[in-house]
Each structure stands twice: as structure tokens, then as C-alpha cells.
C-alpha positions as CSV (number, residue, x, y, z in Angstrom):
1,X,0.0,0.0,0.0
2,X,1.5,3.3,-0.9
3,X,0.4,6.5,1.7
4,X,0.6,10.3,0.2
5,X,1.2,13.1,2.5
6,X,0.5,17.0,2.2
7,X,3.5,19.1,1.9
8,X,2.7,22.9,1.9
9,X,0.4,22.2,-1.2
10,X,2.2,19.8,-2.9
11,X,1.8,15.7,-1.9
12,X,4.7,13.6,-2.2
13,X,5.0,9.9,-1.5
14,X,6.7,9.0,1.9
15,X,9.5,7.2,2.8
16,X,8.9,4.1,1.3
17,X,9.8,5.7,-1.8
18,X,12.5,7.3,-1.0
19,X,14.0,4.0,-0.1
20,X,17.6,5.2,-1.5
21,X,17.9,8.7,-0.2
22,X,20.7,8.4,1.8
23,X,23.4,11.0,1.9
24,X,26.1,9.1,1.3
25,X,24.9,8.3,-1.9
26,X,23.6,11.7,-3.4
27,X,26.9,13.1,-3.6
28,X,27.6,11.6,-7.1
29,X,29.7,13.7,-10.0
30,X,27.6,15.0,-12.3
31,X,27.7,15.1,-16.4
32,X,27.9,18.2,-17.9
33,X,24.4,18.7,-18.8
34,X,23.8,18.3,-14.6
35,X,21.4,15.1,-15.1
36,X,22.3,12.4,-12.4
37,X,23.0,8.8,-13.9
38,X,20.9,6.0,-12.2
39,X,23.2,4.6,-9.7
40,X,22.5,2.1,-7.2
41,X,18.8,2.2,-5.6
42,X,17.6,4.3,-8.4
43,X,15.9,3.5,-11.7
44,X,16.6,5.2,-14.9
45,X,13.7,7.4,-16.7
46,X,14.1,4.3,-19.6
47,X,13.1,1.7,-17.2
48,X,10.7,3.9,-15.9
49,X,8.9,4.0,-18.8
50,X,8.9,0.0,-19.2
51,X,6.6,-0.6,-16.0
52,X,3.3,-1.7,-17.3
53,X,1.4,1.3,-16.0
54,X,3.6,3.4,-18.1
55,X,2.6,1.4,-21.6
56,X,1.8,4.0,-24.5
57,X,3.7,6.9,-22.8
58,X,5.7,8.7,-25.0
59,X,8.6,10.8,-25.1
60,X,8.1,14.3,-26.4
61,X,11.5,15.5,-25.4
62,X,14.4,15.3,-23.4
63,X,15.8,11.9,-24.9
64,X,18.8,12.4,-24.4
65,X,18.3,12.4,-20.5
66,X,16.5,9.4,-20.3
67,X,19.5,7.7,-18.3
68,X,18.3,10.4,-15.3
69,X,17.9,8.4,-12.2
70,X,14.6,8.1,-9.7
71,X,14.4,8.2,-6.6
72,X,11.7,9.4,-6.0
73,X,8.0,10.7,-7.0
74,X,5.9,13.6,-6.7
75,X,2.6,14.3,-7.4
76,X,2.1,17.8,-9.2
77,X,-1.7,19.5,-8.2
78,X,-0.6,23.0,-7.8
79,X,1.6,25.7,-9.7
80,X,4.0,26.5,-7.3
81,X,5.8,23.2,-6.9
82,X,9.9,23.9,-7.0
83,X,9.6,24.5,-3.0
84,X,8.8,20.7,-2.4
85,X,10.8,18.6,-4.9
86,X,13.8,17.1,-4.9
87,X,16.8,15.9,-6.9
88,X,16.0,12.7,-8.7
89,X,12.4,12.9,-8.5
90,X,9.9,12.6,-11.2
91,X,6.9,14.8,-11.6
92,X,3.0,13.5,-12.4
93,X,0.8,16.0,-13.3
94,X,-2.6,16.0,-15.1
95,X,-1.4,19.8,-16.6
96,X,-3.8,21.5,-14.7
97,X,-0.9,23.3,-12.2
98,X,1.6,24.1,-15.4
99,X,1.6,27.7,-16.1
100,X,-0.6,28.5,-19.3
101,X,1.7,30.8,-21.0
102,X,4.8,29.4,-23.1
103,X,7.6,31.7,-21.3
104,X,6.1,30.1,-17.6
105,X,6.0,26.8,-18.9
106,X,9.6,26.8,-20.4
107,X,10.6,28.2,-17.1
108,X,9.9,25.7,-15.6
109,X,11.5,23.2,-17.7
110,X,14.7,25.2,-16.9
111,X,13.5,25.3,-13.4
112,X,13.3,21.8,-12.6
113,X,16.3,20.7,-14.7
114,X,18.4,23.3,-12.7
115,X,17.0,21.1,-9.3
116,X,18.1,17.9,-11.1
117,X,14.7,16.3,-11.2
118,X,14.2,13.4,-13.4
119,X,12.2,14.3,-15.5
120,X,8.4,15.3,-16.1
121,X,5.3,13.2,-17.0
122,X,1.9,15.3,-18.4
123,X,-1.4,13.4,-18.9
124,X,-2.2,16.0,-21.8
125,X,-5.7,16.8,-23.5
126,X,-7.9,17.4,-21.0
127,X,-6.2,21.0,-19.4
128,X,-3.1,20.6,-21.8
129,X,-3.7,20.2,-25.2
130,X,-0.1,20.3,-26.4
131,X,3.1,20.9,-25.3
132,X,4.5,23.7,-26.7
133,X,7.5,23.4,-29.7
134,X,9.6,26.1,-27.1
135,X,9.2,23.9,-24.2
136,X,10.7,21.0,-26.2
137,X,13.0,22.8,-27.4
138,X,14.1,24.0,-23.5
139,X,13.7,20.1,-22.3
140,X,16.0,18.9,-25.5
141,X,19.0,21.6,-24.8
142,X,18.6,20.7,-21.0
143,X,18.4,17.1,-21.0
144,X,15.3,16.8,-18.9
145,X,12.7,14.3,-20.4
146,X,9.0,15.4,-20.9
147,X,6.7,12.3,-21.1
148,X,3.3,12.4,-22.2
149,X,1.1,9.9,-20.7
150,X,-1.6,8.3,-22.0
151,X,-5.2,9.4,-21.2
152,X,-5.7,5.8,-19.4
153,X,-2.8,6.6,-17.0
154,X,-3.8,6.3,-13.4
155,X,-1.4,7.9,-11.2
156,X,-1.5,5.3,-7.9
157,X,-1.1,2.7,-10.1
158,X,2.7,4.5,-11.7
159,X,3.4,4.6,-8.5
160,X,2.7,1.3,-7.2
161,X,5.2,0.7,-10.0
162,X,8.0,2.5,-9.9
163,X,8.2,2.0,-5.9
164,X,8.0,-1.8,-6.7
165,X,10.8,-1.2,-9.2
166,X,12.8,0.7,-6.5
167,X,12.3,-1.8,-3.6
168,X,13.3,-4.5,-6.0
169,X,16.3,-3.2,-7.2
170,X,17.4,-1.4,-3.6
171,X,16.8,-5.8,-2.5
172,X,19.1,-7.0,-5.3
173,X,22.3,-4.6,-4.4
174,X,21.8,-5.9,-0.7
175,X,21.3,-9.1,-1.5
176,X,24.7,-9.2,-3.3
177,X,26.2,-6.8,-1.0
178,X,25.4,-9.5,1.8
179,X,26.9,-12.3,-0.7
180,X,30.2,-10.1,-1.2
181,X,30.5,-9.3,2.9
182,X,29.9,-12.8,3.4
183,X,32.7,-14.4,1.0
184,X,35.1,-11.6,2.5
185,X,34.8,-12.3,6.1
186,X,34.9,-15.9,5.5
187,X,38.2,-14.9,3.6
188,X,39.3,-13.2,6.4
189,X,38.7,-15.5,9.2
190,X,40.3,-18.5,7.4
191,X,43.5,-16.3,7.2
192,X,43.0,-14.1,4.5
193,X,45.1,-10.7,4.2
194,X,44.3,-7.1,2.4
195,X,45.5,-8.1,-1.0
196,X,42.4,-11.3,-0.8
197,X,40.0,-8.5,-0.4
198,X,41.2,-6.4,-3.0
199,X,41.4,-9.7,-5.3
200,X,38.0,-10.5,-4.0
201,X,36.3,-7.3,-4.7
202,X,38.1,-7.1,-8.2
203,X,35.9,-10.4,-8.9
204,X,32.9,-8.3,-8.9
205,X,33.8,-4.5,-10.2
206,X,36.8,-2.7,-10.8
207,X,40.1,-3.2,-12.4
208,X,42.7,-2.3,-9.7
209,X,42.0,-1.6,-5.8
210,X,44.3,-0.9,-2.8
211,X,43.7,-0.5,0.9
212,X,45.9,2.8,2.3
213,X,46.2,3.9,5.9
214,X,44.1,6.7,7.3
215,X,46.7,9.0,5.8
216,X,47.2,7.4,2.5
217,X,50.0,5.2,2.6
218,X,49.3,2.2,0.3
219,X,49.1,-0.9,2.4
220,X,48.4,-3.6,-0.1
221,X,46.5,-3.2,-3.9
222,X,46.2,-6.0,-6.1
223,X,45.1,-5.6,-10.0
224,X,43.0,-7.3,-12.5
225,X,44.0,-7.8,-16.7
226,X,46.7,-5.0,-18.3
227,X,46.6,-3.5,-14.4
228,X,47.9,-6.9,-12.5
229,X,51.5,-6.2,-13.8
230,X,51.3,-2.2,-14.1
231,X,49.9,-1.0,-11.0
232,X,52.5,1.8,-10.8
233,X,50.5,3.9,-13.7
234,X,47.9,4.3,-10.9
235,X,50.2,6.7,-9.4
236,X,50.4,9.1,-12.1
237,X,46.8,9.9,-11.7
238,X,46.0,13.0,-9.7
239,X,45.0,11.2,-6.4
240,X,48.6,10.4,-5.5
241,X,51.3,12.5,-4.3
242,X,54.8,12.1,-5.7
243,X,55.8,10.2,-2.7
244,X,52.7,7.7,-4.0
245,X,50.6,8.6,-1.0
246,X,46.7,8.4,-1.7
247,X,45.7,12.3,-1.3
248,X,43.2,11.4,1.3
249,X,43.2,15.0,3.0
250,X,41.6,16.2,-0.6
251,X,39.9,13.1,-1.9
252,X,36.1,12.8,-0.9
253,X,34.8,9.3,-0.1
254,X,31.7,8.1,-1.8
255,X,32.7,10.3,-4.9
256,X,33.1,8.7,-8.2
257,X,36.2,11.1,-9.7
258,X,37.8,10.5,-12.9
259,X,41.3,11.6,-14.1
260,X,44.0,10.9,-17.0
261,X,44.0,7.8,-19.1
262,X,40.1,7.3,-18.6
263,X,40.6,6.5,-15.7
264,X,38.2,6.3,-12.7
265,X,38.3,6.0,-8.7
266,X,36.0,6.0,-5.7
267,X,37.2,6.1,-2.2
268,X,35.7,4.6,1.0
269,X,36.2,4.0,4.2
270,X,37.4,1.7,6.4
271,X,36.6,2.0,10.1
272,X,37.5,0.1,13.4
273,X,35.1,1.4,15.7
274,X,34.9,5.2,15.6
275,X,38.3,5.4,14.4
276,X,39.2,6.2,10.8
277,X,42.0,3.5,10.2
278,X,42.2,3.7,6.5
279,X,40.3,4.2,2.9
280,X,39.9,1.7,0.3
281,X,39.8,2.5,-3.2
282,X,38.4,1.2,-6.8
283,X,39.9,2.3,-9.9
284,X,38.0,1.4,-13.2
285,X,37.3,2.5,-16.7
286,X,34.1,3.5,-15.8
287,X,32.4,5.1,-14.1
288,X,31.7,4.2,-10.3
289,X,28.1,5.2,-9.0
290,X,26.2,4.3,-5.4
291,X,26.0,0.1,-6.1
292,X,29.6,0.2,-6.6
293,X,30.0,2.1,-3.4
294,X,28.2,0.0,-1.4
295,X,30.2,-3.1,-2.3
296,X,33.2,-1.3,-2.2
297,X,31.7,-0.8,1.8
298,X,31.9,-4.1,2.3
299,X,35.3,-4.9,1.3
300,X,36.3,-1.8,3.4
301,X,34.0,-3.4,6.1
302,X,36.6,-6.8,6.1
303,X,39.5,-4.7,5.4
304,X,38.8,-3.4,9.0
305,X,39.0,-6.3,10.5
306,X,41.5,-7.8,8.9
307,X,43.6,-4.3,10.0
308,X,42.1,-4.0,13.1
309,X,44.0,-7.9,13.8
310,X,46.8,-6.6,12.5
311,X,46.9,-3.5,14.7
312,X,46.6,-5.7,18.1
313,X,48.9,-8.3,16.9
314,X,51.5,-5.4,16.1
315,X,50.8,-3.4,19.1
316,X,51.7,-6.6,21.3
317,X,55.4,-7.2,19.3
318,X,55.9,-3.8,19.1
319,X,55.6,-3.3,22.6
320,X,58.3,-6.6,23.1
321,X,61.1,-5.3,20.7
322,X,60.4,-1.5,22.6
323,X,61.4,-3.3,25.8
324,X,64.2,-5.1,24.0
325,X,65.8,-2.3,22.5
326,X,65.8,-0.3,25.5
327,X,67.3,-2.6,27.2
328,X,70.2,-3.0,25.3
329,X,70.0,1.6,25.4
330,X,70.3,0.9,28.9
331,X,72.9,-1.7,29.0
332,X,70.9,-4.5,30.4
333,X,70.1,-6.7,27.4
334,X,73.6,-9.1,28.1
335,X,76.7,-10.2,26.5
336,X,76.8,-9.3,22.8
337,X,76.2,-12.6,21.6
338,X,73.1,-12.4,23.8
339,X,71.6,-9.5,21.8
340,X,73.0,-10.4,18.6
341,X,70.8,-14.2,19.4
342,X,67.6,-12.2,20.8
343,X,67.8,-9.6,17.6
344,X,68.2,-12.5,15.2
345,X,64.9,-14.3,16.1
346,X,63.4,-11.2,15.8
347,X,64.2,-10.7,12.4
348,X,67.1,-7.7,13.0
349,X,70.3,-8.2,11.8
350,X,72.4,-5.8,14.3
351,X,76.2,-7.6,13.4
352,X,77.1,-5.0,11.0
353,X,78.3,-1.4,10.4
354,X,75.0,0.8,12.1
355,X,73.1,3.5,12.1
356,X,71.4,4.9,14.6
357,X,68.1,7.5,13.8
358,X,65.9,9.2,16.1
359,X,62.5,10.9,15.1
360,X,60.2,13.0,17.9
361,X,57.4,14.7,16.8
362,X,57.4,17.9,17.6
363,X,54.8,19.1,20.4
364,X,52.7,22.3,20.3
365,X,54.1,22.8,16.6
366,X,50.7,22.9,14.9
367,X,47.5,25.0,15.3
368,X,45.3,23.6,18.4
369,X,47.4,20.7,18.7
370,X,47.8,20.7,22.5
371,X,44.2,19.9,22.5
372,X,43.5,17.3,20.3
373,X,41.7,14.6,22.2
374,X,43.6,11.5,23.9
375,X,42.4,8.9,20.8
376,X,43.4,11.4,18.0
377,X,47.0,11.7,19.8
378,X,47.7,7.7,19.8
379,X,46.2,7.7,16.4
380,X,48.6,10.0,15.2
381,X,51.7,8.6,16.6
382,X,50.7,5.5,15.3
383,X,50.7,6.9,12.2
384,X,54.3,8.1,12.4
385,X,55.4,5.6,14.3
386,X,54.1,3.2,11.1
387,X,55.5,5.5,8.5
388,X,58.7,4.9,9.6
389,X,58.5,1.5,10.1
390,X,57.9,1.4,6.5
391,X,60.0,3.3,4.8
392,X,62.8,2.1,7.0
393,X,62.2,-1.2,6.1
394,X,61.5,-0.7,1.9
395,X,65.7,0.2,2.4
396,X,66.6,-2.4,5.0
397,X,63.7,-5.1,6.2
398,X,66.5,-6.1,8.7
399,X,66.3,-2.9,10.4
400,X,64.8,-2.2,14.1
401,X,62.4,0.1,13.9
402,X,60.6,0.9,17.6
403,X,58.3,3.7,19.1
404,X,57.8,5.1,22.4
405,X,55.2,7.3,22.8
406,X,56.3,10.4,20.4
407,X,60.0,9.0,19.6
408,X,60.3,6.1,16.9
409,X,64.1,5.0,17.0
410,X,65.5,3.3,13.7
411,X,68.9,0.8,13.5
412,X,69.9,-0.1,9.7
413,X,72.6,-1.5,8.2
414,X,74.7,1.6,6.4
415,X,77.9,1.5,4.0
416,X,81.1,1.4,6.5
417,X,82.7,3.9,3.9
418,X,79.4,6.1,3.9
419,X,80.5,9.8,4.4
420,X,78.0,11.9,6.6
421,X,76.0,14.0,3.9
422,X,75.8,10.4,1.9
423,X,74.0,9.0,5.8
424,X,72.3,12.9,5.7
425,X,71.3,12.4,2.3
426,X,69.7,8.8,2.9
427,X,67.9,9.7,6.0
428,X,66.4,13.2,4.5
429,X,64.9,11.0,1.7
430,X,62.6,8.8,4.7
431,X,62.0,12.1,6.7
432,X,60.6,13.6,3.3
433,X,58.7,10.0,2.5
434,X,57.1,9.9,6.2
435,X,56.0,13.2,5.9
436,X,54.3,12.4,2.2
437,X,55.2,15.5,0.9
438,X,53.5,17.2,3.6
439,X,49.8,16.0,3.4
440,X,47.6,13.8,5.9
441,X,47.6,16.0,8.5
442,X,50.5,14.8,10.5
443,X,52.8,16.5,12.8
444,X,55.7,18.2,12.1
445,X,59.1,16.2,13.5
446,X,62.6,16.5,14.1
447,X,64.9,14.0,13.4
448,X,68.9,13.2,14.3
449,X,71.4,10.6,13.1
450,X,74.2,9.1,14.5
451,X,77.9,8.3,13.7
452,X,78.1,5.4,12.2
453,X,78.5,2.2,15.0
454,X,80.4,-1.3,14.3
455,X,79.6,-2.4,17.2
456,X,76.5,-3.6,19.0
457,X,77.5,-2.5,22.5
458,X,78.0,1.3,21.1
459,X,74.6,1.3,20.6
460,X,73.6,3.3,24.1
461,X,76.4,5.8,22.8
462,X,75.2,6.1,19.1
463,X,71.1,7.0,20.5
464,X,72.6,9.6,22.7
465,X,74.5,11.2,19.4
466,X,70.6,10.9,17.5
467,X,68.9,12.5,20.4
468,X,71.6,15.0,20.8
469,X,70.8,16.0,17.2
470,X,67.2,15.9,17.4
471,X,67.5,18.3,20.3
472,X,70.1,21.1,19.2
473,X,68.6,20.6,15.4
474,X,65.3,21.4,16.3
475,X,66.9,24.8,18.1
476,X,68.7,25.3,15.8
477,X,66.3,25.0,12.6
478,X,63.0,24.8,13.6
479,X,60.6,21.7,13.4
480,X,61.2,19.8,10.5
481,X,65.3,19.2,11.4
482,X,67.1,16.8,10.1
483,X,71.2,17.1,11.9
484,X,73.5,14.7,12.1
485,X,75.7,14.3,15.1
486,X,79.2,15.7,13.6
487,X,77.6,18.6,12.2
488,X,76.6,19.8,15.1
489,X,80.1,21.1,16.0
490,X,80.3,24.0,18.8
491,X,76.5,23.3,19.4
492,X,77.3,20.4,21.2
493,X,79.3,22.0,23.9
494,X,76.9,25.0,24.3
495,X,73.7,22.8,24.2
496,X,75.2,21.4,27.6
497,X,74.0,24.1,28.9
498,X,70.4,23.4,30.2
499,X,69.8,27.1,30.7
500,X,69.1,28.8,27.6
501,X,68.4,32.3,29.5
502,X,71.9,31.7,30.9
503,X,73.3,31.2,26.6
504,X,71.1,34.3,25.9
505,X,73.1,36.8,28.8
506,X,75.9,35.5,27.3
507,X,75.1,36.7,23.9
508,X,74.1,40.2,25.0
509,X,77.0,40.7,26.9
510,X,79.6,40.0,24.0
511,X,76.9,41.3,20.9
512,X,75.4,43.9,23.1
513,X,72.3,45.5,21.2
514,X,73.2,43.3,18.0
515,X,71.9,40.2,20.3
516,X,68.6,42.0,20.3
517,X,65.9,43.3,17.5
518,X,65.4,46.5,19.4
519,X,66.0,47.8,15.1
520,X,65.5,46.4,12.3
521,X,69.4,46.9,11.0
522,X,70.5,45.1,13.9
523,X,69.4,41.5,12.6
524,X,70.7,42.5,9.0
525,X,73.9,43.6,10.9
526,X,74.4,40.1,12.9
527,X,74.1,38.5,9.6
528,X,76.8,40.6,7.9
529,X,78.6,39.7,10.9
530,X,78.1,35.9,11.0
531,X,79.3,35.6,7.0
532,X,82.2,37.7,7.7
533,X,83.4,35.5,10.7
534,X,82.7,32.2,8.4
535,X,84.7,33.8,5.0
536,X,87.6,34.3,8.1
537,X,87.4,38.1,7.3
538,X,87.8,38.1,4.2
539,X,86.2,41.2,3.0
540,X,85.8,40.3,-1.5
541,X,84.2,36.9,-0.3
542,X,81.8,38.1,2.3
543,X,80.8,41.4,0.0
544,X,80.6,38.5,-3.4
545,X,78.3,36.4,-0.7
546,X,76.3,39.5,0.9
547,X,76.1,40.6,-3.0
548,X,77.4,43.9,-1.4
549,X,79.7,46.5,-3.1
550,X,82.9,46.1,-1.3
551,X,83.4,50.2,0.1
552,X,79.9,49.3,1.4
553,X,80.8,46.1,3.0
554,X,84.1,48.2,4.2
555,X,81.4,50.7,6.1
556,X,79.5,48.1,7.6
557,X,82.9,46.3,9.0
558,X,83.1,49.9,10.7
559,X,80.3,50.2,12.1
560,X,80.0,46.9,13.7
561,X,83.9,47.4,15.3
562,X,82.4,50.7,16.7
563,X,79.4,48.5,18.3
564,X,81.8,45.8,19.2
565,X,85.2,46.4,19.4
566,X,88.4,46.2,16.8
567,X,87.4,41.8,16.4
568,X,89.0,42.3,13.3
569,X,92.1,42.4,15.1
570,X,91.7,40.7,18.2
571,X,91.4,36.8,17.8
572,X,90.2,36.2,21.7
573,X,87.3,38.8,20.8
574,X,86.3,37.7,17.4
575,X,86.3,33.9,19.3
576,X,83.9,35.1,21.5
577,X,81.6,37.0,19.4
578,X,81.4,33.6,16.9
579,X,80.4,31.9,20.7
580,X,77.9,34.5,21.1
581,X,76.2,34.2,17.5
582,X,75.8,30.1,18.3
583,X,74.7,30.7,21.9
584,X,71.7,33.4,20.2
585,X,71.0,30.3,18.2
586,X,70.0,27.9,20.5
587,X,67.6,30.7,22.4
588,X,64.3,30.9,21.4
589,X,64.2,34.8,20.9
């Protein structure tokens, strides 16, 4: 039984109809001409028009939108309709509400189309004899079909029909949605991974999928015919970042998008609880609508658990090598062919040339970060911590990779004969793959490196030399440092010095006012100063390196022996001014 009710003056069918209105759903791409495909729940006009109440109708114009998709339908009995429809809705009307002059009628032809209705059906003779050559001619350049129906047409009985056509074909996608979830978890709970369900979801739609972390790092993709061997063409399409991240932070879920090479994708979700642990996404040649969504939900729907296992399982061995490793930080993990054994059957090889790496996320670094919930905060360092893992590992899977809280230490094997901007070089290129170019909305982090170790037992004294570089790089260049330990130079002796108020009266008793920015000139003179101290006073270098004339350099070398004393000639007060220059580095004014 179907049940109208009144809206303003308008009736429109309840719920019942309106069976596939759900949000998630109505957020499709559009064509150009603005008509909505039939996706999912929804009918197009073409099947509309083959329900047997609808035998004899006829269509006057519009054809080319006959692919429009239903949702629902509306009764028209009164001429001021627009305020109560709806996208996807198509209109009955005996005529008798349509506006009698042409210009109103082919108003609202553009009226409706602009609302991306479906379409229009008019029982014409009795109050509409014809419809108008300039209202087809609207309805053809718009799209938007205009049926006539025949004068036998009973409205309940169209839509008795098209809700039966609705309900039948809203039962078949969750009947197979059902089938697909059912295969999957079965798949997962006999052992299967991320790559099944990607295989397993391929069987049914799509021609590649993948299954990324919450901030887009590919965890697993599998491809179907030219795309099994050539998955790496997915990355040129604009959804990836150079670093081959999936641009979650700017890619909508539920959204059929389409890019180079014909190429299609739609994104999903894939919760564990109320926590967003990943997306999963379908890549085809066409188009993706709301039925491919919803099986794409399913998959996502296994893909949790099968992460959400994975998560607990890791969170337990991660936890065990943690304790491991800090044990052998603190000296307490035995003889060396104690932790050589232990780090074997966990899968490290630590009996070769080393190198140690620390990260820490910076804290307070981004906007409102000091009070982002409890959750959000493990989240994210899980996140890091995870990045790193896997980077880490794609250059040495026999590497250590642990986390503690905001700190993820890193041990891999490195070239004995490795110079320090070759190990700088190497460990720049994971800080810039962790941070994905910058997207996903992680934190900021600092990050220091070792000398290299040959031995397992130096291993307390190689973390001290990261986390010494962590802590004066940060000081010294902000948030996103990357130092290693034997550039830090002087900066190691003055960073022993817990008292940075203590560095700072130092400073303004050697630089006096230059220490400060009471004046603009007096930061552009420290700087004058500082590259005249590194070129060893050599006035052509500094003024080629300034891009100063040289008589101007020559006044500026002046003035700053009037502020400071004759440095130029005095090697104990030139030594103490470079001090001072450091010290004002590691302050934070």
C-alpha cells in the first residue's frame, strides 16, 4: 500500500519511496548537462517508462536524459511546486498546475532541470492540449525528459510501479552486498590478508583496488588484466602524491572522480570502531556510482577487521622489541652474543656497520594541537610511528624500527665507507617520504642521526649522538630538522648548557644591542657579521656572498667594530663574538 502526505500544497510519497535517499549516496559527479546517472537504488527514466502502467507513454523530449535516475515521485496539483521537490524525483501532473503561458512553462522546464529532477510526466488533453515546440526545445537543450502519458494513465497505479521497481532493485544490491561481505569475512577468518579482499572485490567491479592507511599510505593493492602487472600507472593519476601517498586529505569518499588515461576512482572508508584506520579505493574505466560504493563498503567493512587484527597483533610485538631495545639503550640486554641471538629471532640483523636514527614529533608545533583529544593523539603517533616502520624497512627489512610514545628509534645496516651527507642524504629522503610531501595532517618532527657504530654495545652511545641531534637541530632550525651528530660542532658544547636564559646573557654581553631586534638593522647587521666571521674576514668573499659592493661592506665592517670592538684584530674577541652568534642560536628569541 502506498500513503501520500501534504507538503505545503504539494503531496509527495513517503519514505517508502525514498528508499535510496541516503546522503552518502547523493553526492555523485555529475555530467555536464547536470542530469544524475541511475546509480545504485535508483531506476533510470528508460526503465521507468517500461513498468506496465507506463505502456503507451511517450517521449516528447528530453531523450537524451532518459538515463536520469529516480528516486523518487511527486505528485504535481498546484503551480507553485519547485519549494517541495527534490533531486531525482519525477513529476506526475494532469497539466492542470503548469503555467498556461509558453515563457512560464519553459521556465519551468529550466526550473526543474536546474533542481536535477528526473524528468516530467503530463497526462495531456484534458487542461493541456499540447506541449508547446519552445518547451521541447528547453527540455532537449537541457536534457530533462517530458513524457506524455496516455489518457488511461492512473497515477496510484505508476506509483505502485516504480516504488515496486525501487524496492526491487534497492533488495538485489543488498542481496549481493550481503553475498560479497559474506565471501570476505569468511576470507578473512580463514587467514586471508588485504590483498584477498582487493582480489576478492576485483571479482565483482573494478580493475585495480588498494587498501591505504588513514593518511594514504598504500598498504596492499592488487590488479586485475593489463593493471595486474602495471599498477605503478595508478600513481600518475592525480589522487597520488609524488611520494605515491593516496591524497586522502583532498579526496572525498563516496565520490566517483575520474582523471587521466580514462581513468576512474572512488574512495571509502574503512573504520575500526569510531576510528578512521584507512580508505579503500576502486579504480575502473568506468564510471563508479552508489552500487559500486556499497560493495566497495563491504570490502572496506573486512578490510577493517582484517587491520584492526593486524593493529593488536602489532601493538603486542611492538611493545616486546620496545622493551628489547631499551634494554640493550640501557645496558641491560647481556653479552653481545646475547643481543645479537635475541635480535636474530626477531628478524634484526644488528652484526654489521650501524646506524642509529631518532625521530620526535614535535609538540605544540601545529595549530590547536595541545588539545587534540587522547584517541586522536595515539592515532597519530601510530601513524608516524608506522611511516617509519615502513620506509625504514622498503631500504633495509632487517632494520629495528621501535616507538615510544612520540619517539620512533631506527637501527639499519649503512655503507662502513658512507660519508655523513651520503648517511644525511639517505635519512632526509625517509624524513621527506614519512611526511608524504607534507599531506595527511601529520605533525611536524625533528629527526637526528648518528655516527656510524660497528659495534652492537656502542649502541647506548650512538642514540645519545641521535637524540643530541634531534635536540640542538630542532633549536637550531626549527621543526622539521634533520642534523647529524658531527655537524653539530660547537653546538654540542653549548647545548650542555640546560639554561638557555643563561646562553642568551651571554650573547648580549659579547653582541650587546646586535643580540637584540630593538631595530631592524640590527638582525641584518648580525648576519653581515656571521658571513664575515665564516669567509675568516675576508672582505671580497663576504661582499661576493652579501652581493654587497665592497666600500659598502668596508662601512659596515666599521660600524660593527664601533658597536663591538676592533674583532678584526683581536682573535680572543672575534672567538667570543662567533660563541655568542651560536649561543643566540640555541635561544628561542
Amino acid at each position: 500500500m502506498v500513503h501520500f502526505t501534504m507538503l505545503g500544497r504539494g503531496y509527495r510519497v513517503l519514505d517508502m519511496v525514498r528508499v535510496a535517499d541516503n546522503e552518502q549516496y547523493d553526492r555523485q559527479d555529475l555530467p555536464s548537462t547536470g542530469a544524475r546517472p541511475a546509480l545504485g537504488d535508483a531506476i533510470s527514466m528508460s526503465e521507468v517508462l517500461r513498468v506496465p502502467s507506463l505502456l503507451g507513454a511517450e517521449v516528447l523530449a528530453g531523450s537524451s536524459g532518459m538515463g536520469r535516475s529516480v528516486l523518487l515521485v511527486n505528485v504535481m496539483e498546484v503551480p507553485d511546486i519547485l519549494p517541495w521537490v527534490r533531486p531525482q524525483e519525477m513529476l506526475l501532473t494532469t497539466g492542470y498546475p503548469l503555467p498556461q503561458e509558453e515563457a512560464g512553462l519553459v521556465g519551468l522546464i529550466h526550473d526543474l532541470a536546474d533542481r536535477e529532477l528526473a524528468g516530467i510526466a503530463i497526462k495531456s488533453g484534458r487542461y493541456l492540449d499540447s506541449v508547446p515546440h519552445a518547451v521541447r526545445q528547453a527540455a532537449d537543450q537541457r536534457g530533462f525528459p517530458v513524457i506524455e502519458l496516455p489518457a488511461t494513465a492512473a497515477f496510484d497505479r505508476i506509483i505502485n510501479d516504480v516504488v515496486a521497481r525501487i524496492l526491487n532493485r534497492r533488495a538485489d544490491v543488498l542481496k549481493r552486498a550481503e553475498h560479497v561481505l559474506g565471501e570476505l569475512v569468511s576470507g578473512v577468518v580463514t587467514g586471508g590478508d588485504l590483498t584477498q579482499i582487493c582480489r576478492g572485490l576485483l571479482s565483482r567491479i573494478g580493475d585495480a583496488a588498494l587498501v591505504t592507511t588513514a593518511d594514504g599510505r598504500v598498504l596492499a593493492e592488487c590488479g586485475a588484466g593489463r593493471f595486474a602487472e602495471e599498477l605503478d600507472v595508478l600513481r600518475e593519476l592525480d589522487c597520488f602524491d609524488r611520494s605515491g601517498r593516496f591524497l586522502v586529505e583532498a579526496e572525498p569518499t563516496h565520490i566517483s572522480r575520474h582523471g587521466g588515461d580514462g581513468m576512474h576512482w572512488l574512495s571509502v572508508g574503512v573504520h575500526g570502531g569510531t576510528r578512521d584506520i584507512g580508505r579503500l579505493v576502486l579504480f575502473g574505466r568506468q564510471p563508479m556510482g552508489a552500487e559500486d560504493a556499497h560493495l566497495a563498503e563491504q570490502a572496506a567493512a573486512a578490510a577493517a577487521l582484517v587491520i584492526t587484527k593486524q593493529q593488536a597483533v602489532q601493538a603486542v610485538e611492538s611493545k616486546y622489541q620496545a622493551d628489547f631495545l631499551h634494554d640493550i639503550l640501557r645496558g641491560r640486554a647481556g653479552t653481545r652474543r646475547d643481543i645479537l641471538s635475541h635480535a636474530q629471532s626477531l628478524g634484526w640483523d644488528l652484526d654489521r656497520p650501524l646506524l642509529v636514527v631518532v625521530a620526535e614529533a614535535n609538540h605544540g608545533a601545529g595549530p590547536g594541537e595541545d588539545e587534540i583529544p587522547g584517541e586522536e593523539v595515539r592515532s597519530l603517533q601510530e601513524r608516524f610511528a608506522t611511516a617509519w616502520t615502513n620506509t625504514v624497512r622498503r631500504h633495509d627489512p632487517q632494520a629495528a624500527v621501535v616507538w615510544s610514545s612520540d619517539e620512533v628509534i631506527a637501527v639499519f645496516g649503512i655503507d662502513p665507507q658512507a660519508r655523513q651527507d651520503e648517511a644525511l642524504a639517505l635519512v632526509e629522503g625517509f624524513a621527506r617520504a614519512v611526511r608524504g610531501l607534507g599531506g595527511g595532517g601529520r605533525r611536524t618532527f625533528s629527526t637526528g642521526i648518528s655516527r656510524t657504530l660497528d659495534d652492537v654495545l656502542r649502541l647506548p652511545e650512538a642514540y645519545e649522538e641521535a637524540r643530541k641531534a634531534v635536540e640542538v637541530g630542532r633549536r637550531m632550525d626549527g621543526n622539521q630538522s634533520v642534523r647529524h651528530f658531527d655537524s653539530l660542532g660547537v653546538f654540542r658544547l653549548l647545548s650542555l648548557i640546560p639554561d638557555t636564559q643563561e646562553l642568551y646573557a651571554f650573547a648580549v654581553e659579547t653582541l650587546g644591542v646586535l643580540a637584540t631586534d630593538d631595530k631592524p638593522e640590527y638582525a641584518d647587521l648580525r648576519r653581515t657579521l656571521a658571513v664575515l666571521l665564516e669567509h675568516n674576514l675576508n672582505v671580497a668573499e663576504t661582499a661576493r656572498a652579501l652581493h654587497f659592493h665592497y666600500n659598502s661592506l668596508r662601512y659596515r665592517i666599521s660600524k660593527l667594530e664601533r658597536m663591538l670592538g676592533p674583532f678584526t684584530r683581536d682573535a680572543q674577541r672575534r672567538f667570543a663574538i662567533t660563541l655568542a652568534l651560536h649561543a643566540l642560536q640555541l635561544t628561542d628569541r
